[in-house]
C-alpha positions in Angstrom: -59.3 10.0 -12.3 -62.3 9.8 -14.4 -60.6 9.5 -17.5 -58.9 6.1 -15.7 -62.4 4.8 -14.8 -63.1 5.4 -18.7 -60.3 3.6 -19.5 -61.3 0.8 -16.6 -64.4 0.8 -18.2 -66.4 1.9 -15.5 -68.5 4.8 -17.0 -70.5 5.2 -14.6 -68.4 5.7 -12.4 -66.9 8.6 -13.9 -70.7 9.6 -14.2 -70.8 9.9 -10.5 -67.0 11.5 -10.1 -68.6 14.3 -12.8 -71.8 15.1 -11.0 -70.0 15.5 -7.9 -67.4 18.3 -9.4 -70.6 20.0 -11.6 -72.3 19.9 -7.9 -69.7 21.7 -6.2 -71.1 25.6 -5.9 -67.1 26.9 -6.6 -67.0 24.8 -10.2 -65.3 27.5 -12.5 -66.8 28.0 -15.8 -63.6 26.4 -17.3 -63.8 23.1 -15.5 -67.2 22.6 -15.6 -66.8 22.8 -19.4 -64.2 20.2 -19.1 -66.6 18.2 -16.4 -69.2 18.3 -19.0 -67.0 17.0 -21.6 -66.0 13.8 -19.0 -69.6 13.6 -18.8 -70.7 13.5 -22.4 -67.4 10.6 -23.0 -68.6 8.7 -20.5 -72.3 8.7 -21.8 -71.1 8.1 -25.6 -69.5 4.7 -23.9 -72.5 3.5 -22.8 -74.4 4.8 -26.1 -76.5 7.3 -24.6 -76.4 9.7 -27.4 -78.9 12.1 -26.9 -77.6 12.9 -23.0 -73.9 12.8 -24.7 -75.2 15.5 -27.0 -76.5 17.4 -24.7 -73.1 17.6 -22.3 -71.0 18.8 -25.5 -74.0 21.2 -26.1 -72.9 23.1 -22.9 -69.3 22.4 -22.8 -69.9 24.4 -26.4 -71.9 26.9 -24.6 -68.6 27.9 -22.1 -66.3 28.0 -25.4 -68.5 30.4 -26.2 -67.8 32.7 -22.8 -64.2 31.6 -22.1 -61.1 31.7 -24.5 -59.8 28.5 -24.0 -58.4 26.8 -27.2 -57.6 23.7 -25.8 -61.6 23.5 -24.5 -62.6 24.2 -28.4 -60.3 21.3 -29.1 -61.7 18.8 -26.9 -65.1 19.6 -27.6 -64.2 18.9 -31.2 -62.8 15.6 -30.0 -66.0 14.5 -28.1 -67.9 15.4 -31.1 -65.7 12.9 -33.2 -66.3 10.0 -30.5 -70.3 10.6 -31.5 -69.1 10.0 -35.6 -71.0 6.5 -35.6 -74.3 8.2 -34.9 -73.3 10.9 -37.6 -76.9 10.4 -39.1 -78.3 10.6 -35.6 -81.1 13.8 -35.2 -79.3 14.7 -32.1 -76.1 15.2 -33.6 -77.2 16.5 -36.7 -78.4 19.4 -34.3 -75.3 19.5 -32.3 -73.8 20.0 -35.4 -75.3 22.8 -36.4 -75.0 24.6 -32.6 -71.4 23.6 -33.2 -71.2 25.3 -36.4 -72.9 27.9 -34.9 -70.7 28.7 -32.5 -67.3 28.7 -34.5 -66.4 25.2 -33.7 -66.4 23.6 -36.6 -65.7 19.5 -36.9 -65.3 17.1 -39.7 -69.4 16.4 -38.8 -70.0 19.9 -39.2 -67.7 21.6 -41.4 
Protein backbone atom coordinates (compact mmCIF):
# COMPACT_ATOMS: atom_id res chain seq x y z
CA UNK A 1 0.00 0.00 0.00
CA UNK A 2 2.46 2.68 0.82
CA UNK A 3 4.72 1.97 -1.88
CA UNK A 4 1.34 2.71 -4.27
CA UNK A 5 0.70 6.01 -2.51
CA UNK A 6 4.52 6.66 -3.44
CA UNK A 7 3.89 5.82 -6.67
CA UNK A 8 0.38 7.98 -6.57
CA UNK A 9 2.47 10.54 -5.37
CA UNK A 10 0.95 11.03 -2.17
CA UNK A 11 3.96 10.90 0.33
CA UNK A 12 2.35 11.82 2.94
CA UNK A 13 0.23 9.60 2.94
CA UNK A 14 2.49 6.83 3.18
CA UNK A 15 3.89 9.08 5.98
CA UNK A 16 0.79 8.46 7.96
CA UNK A 17 0.35 4.53 6.74
CA UNK A 18 4.25 4.31 8.39
CA UNK A 19 3.62 5.89 11.69
CA UNK A 20 0.72 3.94 12.22
CA UNK A 21 2.69 0.34 11.66
CA UNK A 22 6.01 1.96 13.74
CA UNK A 23 3.07 2.84 16.45
CA UNK A 24 1.72 -0.55 16.72
CA UNK A 25 3.44 -2.04 20.20
CA UNK A 26 3.71 -5.77 18.20
CA UNK A 27 6.04 -3.98 15.23
CA UNK A 28 8.80 -6.72 14.84
CA UNK A 29 12.27 -5.46 14.59
CA UNK A 30 12.28 -6.66 10.91
CA UNK A 31 9.29 -4.66 9.71
CA UNK A 32 9.90 -1.73 11.55
CA UNK A 33 13.26 -1.71 9.68
CA UNK A 34 11.36 -2.00 6.52
CA UNK A 35 8.62 0.75 7.93
CA UNK A 36 11.52 3.01 8.46
CA UNK A 37 12.80 2.53 5.10
CA UNK A 38 8.95 3.43 3.63
CA UNK A 39 9.48 6.31 5.80
CA UNK A 40 12.83 7.65 4.82
CA UNK A 41 11.45 7.15 0.68
CA UNK A 42 8.66 8.92 1.36
CA UNK A 43 10.56 11.81 3.04
CA UNK A 44 13.38 11.85 0.15
CA UNK A 45 10.16 12.60 -2.17
CA UNK A 46 9.25 15.50 -0.65
CA UNK A 47 13.17 16.57 -0.05
CA UNK A 48 13.37 16.31 3.49
CA UNK A 49 16.81 15.05 3.69
CA UNK A 50 17.89 15.34 7.01
CA UNK A 51 14.49 13.31 8.42
CA UNK A 52 15.25 10.81 5.36
CA UNK A 53 18.65 10.39 6.80
CA UNK A 54 17.67 9.79 9.92
CA UNK A 55 14.92 6.76 9.01
CA UNK A 56 17.84 4.88 6.98
CA UNK A 57 19.97 5.65 10.09
CA UNK A 58 17.77 3.26 12.08
CA UNK A 59 16.59 0.87 9.45
CA UNK A 60 20.76 0.52 9.44
CA UNK A 61 20.67 0.16 13.10
CA UNK A 62 18.18 -3.20 12.81
CA UNK A 63 20.63 -4.63 9.97
CA UNK A 64 22.86 -4.42 12.52
CA UNK A 65 20.67 -6.85 15.06
CA UNK A 66 18.85 -8.94 12.41
CA UNK A 67 20.35 -11.04 9.52
CA UNK A 68 18.28 -10.03 6.86
CA UNK A 69 20.10 -9.58 3.46
CA UNK A 70 17.40 -8.31 1.59
CA UNK A 71 16.94 -5.35 4.58
CA UNK A 72 20.95 -4.57 3.88
CA UNK A 73 19.82 -4.39 0.31
CA UNK A 74 17.11 -2.01 0.56
CA UNK A 75 18.86 0.20 2.89
CA UNK A 76 21.55 0.43 0.24
CA UNK A 77 18.78 1.36 -2.24
CA UNK A 78 17.26 4.18 -0.07
CA UNK A 79 20.67 5.49 0.35
CA UNK A 80 21.10 5.72 -3.56
CA UNK A 81 17.55 7.67 -3.76
CA UNK A 82 19.60 10.40 -1.37
CA UNK A 83 22.62 10.48 -4.36
CA UNK A 84 21.59 14.18 -5.42
CA UNK A 85 22.32 15.43 -1.97
CA UNK A 86 25.64 13.32 -2.03
CA UNK A 87 27.51 16.49 -0.81
CA UNK A 88 24.75 16.96 1.74
CA UNK A 89 26.41 16.93 5.72
CA UNK A 90 23.67 14.64 6.57
CA UNK A 91 24.52 12.10 4.23
CA UNK A 92 27.99 12.50 4.33
CA UNK A 93 27.39 11.25 8.01
CA UNK A 94 25.06 8.49 7.04
CA UNK A 95 27.63 7.52 5.04
CA UNK A 96 30.06 6.92 7.32
CA UNK A 97 27.40 5.09 9.95
CA UNK A 98 26.71 3.03 6.84
CA UNK A 99 30.22 2.28 6.32
CA UNK A 100 30.36 1.69 9.71
CA UNK A 101 28.12 -0.81 9.94
CA UNK A 102 29.21 -3.13 6.93
CA UNK A 103 26.80 -1.60 4.52
CA UNK A 104 28.74 -0.23 2.16
CA UNK A 105 27.12 1.90 -1.01
CA UNK A 106 28.44 3.57 -4.05
CA UNK A 107 28.21 6.96 -1.50
CA UNK A 108 30.19 5.17 0.86
CA UNK A 109 32.36 2.65 -0.47
Amino acid sequence: MRDCQLYWGRPDDAISSVVRTLSAPTTFNLARGHALLHYAEALTWKREVPGAVDKIRGAAQVTARHSSGRLAETVRQARARLQPWAGNKHVRTLDEELRSLGITTPGCS
